[in-house]
N, C-alpha and C positions, 0 to 999 in steps of 0.2 A: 842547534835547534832553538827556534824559537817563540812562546808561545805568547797570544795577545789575549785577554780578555775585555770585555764589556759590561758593565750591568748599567739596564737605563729602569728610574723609577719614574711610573709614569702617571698622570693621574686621564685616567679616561672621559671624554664627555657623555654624553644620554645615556647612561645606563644605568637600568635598572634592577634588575637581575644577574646572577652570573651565568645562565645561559646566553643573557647579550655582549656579557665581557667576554665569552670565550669568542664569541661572534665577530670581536673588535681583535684581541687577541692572537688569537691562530692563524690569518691572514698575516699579519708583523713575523711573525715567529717564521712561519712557512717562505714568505718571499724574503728574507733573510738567507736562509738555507740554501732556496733553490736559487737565488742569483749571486751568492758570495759564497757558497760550501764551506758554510761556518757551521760549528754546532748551537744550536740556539731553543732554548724552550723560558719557558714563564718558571721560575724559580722561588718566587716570595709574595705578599698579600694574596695568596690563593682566594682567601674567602670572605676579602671585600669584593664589593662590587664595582666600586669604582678607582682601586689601584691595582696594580700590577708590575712584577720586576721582572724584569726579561732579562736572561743573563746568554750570554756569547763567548764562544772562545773560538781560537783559532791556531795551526801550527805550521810554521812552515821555515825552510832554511835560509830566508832573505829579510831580516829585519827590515829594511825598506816595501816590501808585500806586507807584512802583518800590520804597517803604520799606515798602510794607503789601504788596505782594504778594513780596516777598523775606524778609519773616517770614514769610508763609505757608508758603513753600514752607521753608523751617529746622524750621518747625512739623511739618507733613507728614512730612520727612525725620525728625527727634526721634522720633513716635511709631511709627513701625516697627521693631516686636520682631524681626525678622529681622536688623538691623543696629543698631551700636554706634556713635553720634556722636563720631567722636574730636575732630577741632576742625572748625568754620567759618569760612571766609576771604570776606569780604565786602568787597567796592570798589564806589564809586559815583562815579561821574564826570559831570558837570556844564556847564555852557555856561562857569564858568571855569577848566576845566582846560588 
């Protein structure tokens, strides 16, 4: 078994409340899930308004599936103009951890 994880720290553009960040937010979070069947939610900065950590994991028995679909989803996450990549935290754990 194999499992991947994600955290992207991001920093948001035009927001000004956190009813716009969850605006900006929850679409990321959601089209994550439904096109990769990863688990994924917002994790950290809850209660700024203009950051946010979106964390991801994922399991599956082909260490080659969790590395090709854990760049997808970085990919995904990279090209959306609404939000700024600050860094990517990626761990992958293993049958010998």
């Amino acid at each position: 078994m194999y499992v991947g994880t994600l955290s992207f720290d991001l920093l948001l553009g035009d927001v000004h409340s956190l009813k716009e960040k969850r605006s900006v937010v929850r679409p990321i979070v959601a089209e994550l899930q439904r096109k990769y069947a990863v688990s994924a939610a917002e994790v950290d900065h809850m209660d700024l308004h203009r950051r946010a950590i979106i964390g991801l994991a994922m399991v599956s028995g082909d260490p080659a599936h969790v590395t090709d679909v854990l760049d997808r989803c970085e990919r995904l996450v990279a090209a959306r103009p609404e939000v700024e990549l600050l860094s990517v935290r990626r761990r992958f754990h293993g049958d010998d951890d």
